[in-house]
N, C-alpha and C positions, 0 to 999 in steps of 0.2 A: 588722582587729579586729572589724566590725559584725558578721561570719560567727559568730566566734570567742562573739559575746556573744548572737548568735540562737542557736547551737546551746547555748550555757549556757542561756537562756532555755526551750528546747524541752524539755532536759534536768529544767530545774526543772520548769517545768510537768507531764511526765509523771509527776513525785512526787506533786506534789499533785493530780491527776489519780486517779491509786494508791490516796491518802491519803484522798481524799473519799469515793472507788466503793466501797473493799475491809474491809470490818469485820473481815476476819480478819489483817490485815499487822497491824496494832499494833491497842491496843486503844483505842473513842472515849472517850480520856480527853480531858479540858480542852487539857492541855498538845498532843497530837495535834491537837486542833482549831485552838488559837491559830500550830504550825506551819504545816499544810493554809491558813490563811486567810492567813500571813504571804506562802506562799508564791504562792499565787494573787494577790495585790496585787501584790507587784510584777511577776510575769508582764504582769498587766493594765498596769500603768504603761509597763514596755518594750512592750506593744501587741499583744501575742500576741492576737486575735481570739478563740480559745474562753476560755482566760481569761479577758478580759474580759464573754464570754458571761456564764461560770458565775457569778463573782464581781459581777459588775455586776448580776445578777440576785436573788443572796442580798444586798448591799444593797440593792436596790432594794424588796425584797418583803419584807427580815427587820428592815431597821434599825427604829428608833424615832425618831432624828433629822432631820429637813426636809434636814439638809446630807451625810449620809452616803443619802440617797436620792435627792439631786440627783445626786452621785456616779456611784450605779450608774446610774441613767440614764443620766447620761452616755456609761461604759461601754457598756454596753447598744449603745447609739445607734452609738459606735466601731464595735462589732461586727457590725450590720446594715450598716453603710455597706462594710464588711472583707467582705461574704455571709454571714455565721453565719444561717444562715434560723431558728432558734430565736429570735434576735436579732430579725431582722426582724420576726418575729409579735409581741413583744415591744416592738419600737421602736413599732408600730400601736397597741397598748394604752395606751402612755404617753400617746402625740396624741391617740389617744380619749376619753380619762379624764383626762388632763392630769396636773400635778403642780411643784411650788415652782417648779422652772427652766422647766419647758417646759409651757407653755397649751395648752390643748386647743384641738388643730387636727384636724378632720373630714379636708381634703384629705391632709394629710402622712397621718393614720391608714388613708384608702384606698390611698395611692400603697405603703405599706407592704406594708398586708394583702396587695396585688395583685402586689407583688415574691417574701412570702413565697408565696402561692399556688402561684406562676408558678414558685419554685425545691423545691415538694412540700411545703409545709406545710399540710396537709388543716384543722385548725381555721380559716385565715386564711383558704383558700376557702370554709368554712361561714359562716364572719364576715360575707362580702362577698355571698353565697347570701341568707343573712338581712338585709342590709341592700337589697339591689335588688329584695325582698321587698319589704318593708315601707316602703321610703322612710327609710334610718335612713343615719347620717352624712354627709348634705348630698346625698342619691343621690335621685334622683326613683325609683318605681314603674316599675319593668322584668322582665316575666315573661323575656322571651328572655336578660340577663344575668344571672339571678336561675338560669335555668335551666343556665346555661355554666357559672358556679362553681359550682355543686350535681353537677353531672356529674361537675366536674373532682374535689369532695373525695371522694366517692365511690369515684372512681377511685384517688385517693392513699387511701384509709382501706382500702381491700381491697389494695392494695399494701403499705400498711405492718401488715398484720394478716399476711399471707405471709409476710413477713422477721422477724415474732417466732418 
């Protein structure tokens, strides 16, 4: 049955998927919105990884309450741990800036940045460019690794300028 209820899961998810991206399938009324969102939560609950991305993200960034922002954290955090590399650049910001559940931690915020990096997330290489710069998130002043993630986002920012 666990088959049976990941490919419902996968199934759901592609709606709400559909439902978020496509302004022409239905129109964004209320009622669409509160499906789309019903439907991403429990995706996120059974653990679907991009789910959890998308929706762990719109808590996290849109709520207004400390406990539906611990939330998508949380999620969030699922999701970098799962490889969602959006995730990851994301789980980095949380450490860095901290918030209700999780304190700002520098180390976890570079172990991040440098997984998202490492899997093409050109921001999280500029992140980590800028910090061994400057001496920022517990990093000492390093031109040579200051210069290795500056090369590397570079190279993911003209790659991912290609494929739009």
């Amino acid at each position: 049955m666990p088959q049976a209820s990941s490919l419902f899961t996968r199934l759901e998810f592609r709606l709400a998927e559909q439902l978020f991206h496509t302004r022409w399938l239905l129109p964004r009324s209320p009622r669409t919105q509160r499906l789309t969102l019903r439907l991403l939560k429990r995706c996120a609950e059974a653990g679907h990884p991009n789910a959890q991305s998308i929706y762990g993200h719109m808590l996290f960034h849109r709520s207004m309450s400390p406990h539906d922002k611990a939330r998508g954290a949380r999620y969030l955090l699922e999701a970098a741990q799962a490889g969602d590399v959006k995730s990851q650049y994301q789980a980095a910001q949380i450490h860095e800036h901290g918030c209700v559940q999780y304190p700002r931690r520098e180390d976890y915020a570079v172990t991040w940045y440098a997984r998202a990096a490492q899997s093409g997330h050109y921001l999280a290489a500029e992140r980590l460019a800028r910090a061994y710069r400057l001496g920022e998130l517990g990093l000492v002043v390093d031109g040579e690794q200051a210069a290795y993630w500056q090369r590397l986002a570079d190279r993911q920012s003209t790659t991912e300028m290609a494929a739009a």
